[in-house]
Structures are given as C-alpha cells and as structure tokens.
C-alpha positions in Angstrom: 0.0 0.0 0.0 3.1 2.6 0.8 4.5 1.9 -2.9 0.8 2.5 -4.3 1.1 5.7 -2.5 4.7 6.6 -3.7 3.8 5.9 -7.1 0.8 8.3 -7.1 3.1 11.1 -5.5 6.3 10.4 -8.5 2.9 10.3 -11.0 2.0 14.0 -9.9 5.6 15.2 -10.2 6.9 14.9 -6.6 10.3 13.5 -5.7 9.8 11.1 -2.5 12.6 9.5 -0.7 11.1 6.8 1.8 12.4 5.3 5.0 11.8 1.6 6.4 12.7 1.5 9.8 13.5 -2.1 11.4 10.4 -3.4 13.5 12.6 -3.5 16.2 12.5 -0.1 16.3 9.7 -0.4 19.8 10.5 -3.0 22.0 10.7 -4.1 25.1 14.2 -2.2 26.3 14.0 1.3 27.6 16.9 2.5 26.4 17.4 0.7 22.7 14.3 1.9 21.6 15.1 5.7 22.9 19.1 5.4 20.9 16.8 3.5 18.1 13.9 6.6 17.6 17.3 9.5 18.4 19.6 8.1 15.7 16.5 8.0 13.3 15.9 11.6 14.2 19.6 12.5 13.5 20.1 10.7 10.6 16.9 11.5 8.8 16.7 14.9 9.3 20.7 15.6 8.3 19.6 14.1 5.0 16.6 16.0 4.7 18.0 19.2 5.6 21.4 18.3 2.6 18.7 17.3 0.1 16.3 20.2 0.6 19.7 22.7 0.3 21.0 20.6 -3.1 17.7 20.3 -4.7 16.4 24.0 -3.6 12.6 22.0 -2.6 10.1 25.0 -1.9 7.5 22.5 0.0 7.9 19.8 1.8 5.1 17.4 3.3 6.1 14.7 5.9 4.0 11.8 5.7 3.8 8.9 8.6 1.7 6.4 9.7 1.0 5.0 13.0 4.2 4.1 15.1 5.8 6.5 12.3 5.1 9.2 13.6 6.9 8.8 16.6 9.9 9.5 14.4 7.9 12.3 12.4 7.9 14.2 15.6 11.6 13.9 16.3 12.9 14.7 13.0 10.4 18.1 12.8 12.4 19.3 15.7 15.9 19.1 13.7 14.2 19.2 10.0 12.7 22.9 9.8 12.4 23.4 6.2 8.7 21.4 5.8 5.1 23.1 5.2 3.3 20.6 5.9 3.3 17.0 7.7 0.4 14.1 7.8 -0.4 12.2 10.2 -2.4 8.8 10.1 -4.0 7.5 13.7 -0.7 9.4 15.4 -1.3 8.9 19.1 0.2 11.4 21.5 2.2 9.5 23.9 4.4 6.5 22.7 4.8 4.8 26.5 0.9 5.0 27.2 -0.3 3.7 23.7 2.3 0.9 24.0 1.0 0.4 27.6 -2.4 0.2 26.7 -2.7 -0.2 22.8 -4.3 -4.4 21.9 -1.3 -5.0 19.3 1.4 -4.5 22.0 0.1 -5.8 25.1 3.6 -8.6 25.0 5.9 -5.5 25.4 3.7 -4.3 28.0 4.0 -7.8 30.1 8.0 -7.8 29.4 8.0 -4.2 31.0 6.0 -5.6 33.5 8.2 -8.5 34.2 10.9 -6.2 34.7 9.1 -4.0 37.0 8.1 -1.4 35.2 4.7 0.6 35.8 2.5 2.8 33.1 3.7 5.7 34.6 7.5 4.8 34.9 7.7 4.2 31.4 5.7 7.2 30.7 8.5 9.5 32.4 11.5 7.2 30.3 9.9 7.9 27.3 8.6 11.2 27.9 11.1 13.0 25.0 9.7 9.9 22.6 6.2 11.4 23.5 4.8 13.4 19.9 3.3 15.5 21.8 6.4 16.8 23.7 7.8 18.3 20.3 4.2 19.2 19.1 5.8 23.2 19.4 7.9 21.7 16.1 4.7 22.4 14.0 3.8 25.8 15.1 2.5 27.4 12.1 2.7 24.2 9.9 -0.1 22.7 8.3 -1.0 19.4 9.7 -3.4 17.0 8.1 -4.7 14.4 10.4 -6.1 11.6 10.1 -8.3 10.0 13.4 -9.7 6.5 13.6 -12.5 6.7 16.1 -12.0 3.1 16.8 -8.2 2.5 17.2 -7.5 0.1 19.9 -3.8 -0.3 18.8 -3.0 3.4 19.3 -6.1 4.3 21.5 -8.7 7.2 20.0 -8.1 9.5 22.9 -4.2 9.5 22.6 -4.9 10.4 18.9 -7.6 13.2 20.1 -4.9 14.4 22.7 -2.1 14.7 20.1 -4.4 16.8 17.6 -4.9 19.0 20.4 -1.7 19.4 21.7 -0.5 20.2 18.2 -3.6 22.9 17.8 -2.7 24.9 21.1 1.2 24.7 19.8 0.2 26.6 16.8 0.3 24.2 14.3 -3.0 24.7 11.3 -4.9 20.9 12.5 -7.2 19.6 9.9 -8.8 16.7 11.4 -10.0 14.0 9.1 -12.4 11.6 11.4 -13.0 8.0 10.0 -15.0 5.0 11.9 -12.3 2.8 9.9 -9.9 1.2 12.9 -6.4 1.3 12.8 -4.6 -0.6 10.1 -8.2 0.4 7.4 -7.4 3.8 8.1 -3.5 3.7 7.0 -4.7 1.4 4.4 -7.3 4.1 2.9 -4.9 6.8 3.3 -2.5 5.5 1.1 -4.4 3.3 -1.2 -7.0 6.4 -2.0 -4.9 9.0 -1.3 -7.6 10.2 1.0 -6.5 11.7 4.1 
C-alpha cells in the first residue's frame, strides 16, 4: 500500500525519498528503543535538511503512519524546512499507547516483568512522546487523520495529540473515520484520501 502511495506522489511530479525502519524499532528495552527513535531523528533529518539545500525544494510534506510518527515528531524538531506533515492515527504519547494499545500488550507484560509501571515508562519515554515536540509544527499545516476506533494506538491518545498540536500553533485539519487502525492507513495510502 506505501508503494501504491509513492507511485501516485512520483505520477504527480513529486520527488519522495522513503524510510523503512526495522520493526525492532519499539521494543521491550528502555533504552534501545530511545538510541533507536534518536539516531533516526539524527540521521533523517541531516539528510533531509542536505537534500532540501542541493535540490532547492520549496515545500515539503512529511508523511507517517501510525508508530511512524513517533519518528515524524523527532525529526520536525531538527528538520525545519517542511510546510506541511500528515499524520495517520498518530497517538500522542508513545509509552501509554504501548501500555495500553491491543497489538502491544507482549511489550507491555516484558515491562511488567521487569518491573516497570504505566507511569515509569511514561516518564522514560517522555522525550519519545509526539506530543512533547508538538511546538515543532507551530504554524505548519498538519493534516490528520483520526480512527474513532483504534485500539492499537487508543482514539483519545490520537484526540490528545491533535490538540496538543492545535494549542502549539500548528494549522490541524482533522479528518475523522470510523475505519480502525490498520483500514485507516490502508485508505490513506491506497486512496490517497486523508
């Protein structure tokens, strides 16, 4: 479904660069998956920021889905030079949608077994949190799309994040859909829809 959506971007003249980051990316180790998401951050955004200065891009959209947007976040902090990003079921707060989201309730019992709580993991991951760079988008357009029935990043993390980003300044269109989680990616880059 990403390529379908690459191919209609390349189709209306856009150049796209992608990045696949290893599903190993969240798991259950406090600090790999903060080094994982903070060399993602540095790395992306020093190549966006040489290929927007080489190629002389005017606009930029960042595009990411889901767990993706963890990353999003980050790399608007360090990568300035974008108009607008959008955002498919992004949930505010990486530690409490892990804690509570249906698709990563194994993480949640290896933290658990290693004595972590909700709210520890909350305050380790609190710089992972989208919603603690959500100033990064002050006065950026922000398409964004919310799945009223996401269990794997909960609805009200996805609700928090949209307005976190509004009262930072950002321009928040909200696109509601009933689809859950993985429909709603799915229509967003099949369709184009967001």
């Amino acid at each position: 479904m990403y390529e379908t959506y690459i191919k209609r971007l390349v189709r209306r003249g856009n150049a796209v660069i992608t990045y696949d980051f290893n599903g190993e990316m969240l798991k259950p180790d406090v600090i790999q998956t903060l080094a994982s998401f903070r060399q993602v951050q540095r790395e992306v955004a020093r190549e966006l920021n040489t290929l927007v200065k080489v190629h002389d891009y005017t606009e930029v959209t960042l595009f990411a889905p889901s767990l993706g947007n963890v990353a999003l976040a980050l790399i608007a902090e360090q990568f300035r030079d974008f108009n607008k990003a959008v955002m498919v079921v992004a949930g505010s707060d990486l530690a409490k949608s892990t804690w509570e989201g249906i698709r990563t309730q194994a993480i949640r019992e290896s933290f658990e077994a290693q004595g972590y709580d909700e709210q520890q993991l909350v305050t380790l991951w609190r710089s992972l949190a989208p919603a603690s760079h959500a100033a990064a988008f002050s006065g950026k357009d922000v398409e964004f799309i919310l799945s009223m029935t996401d269990e794997i990043i909960p609805t009200v993390y996805q609700q928090e994040y949209a307005d976190a980003l509004r009262q930072a300044g950002a321009r928040v269109h909200v696109v509601s859909t009933r689809l859950g989680h993985y429909a709603a990616v799915a229509r967003a880059c099949l369709t184009g829809r967001h």
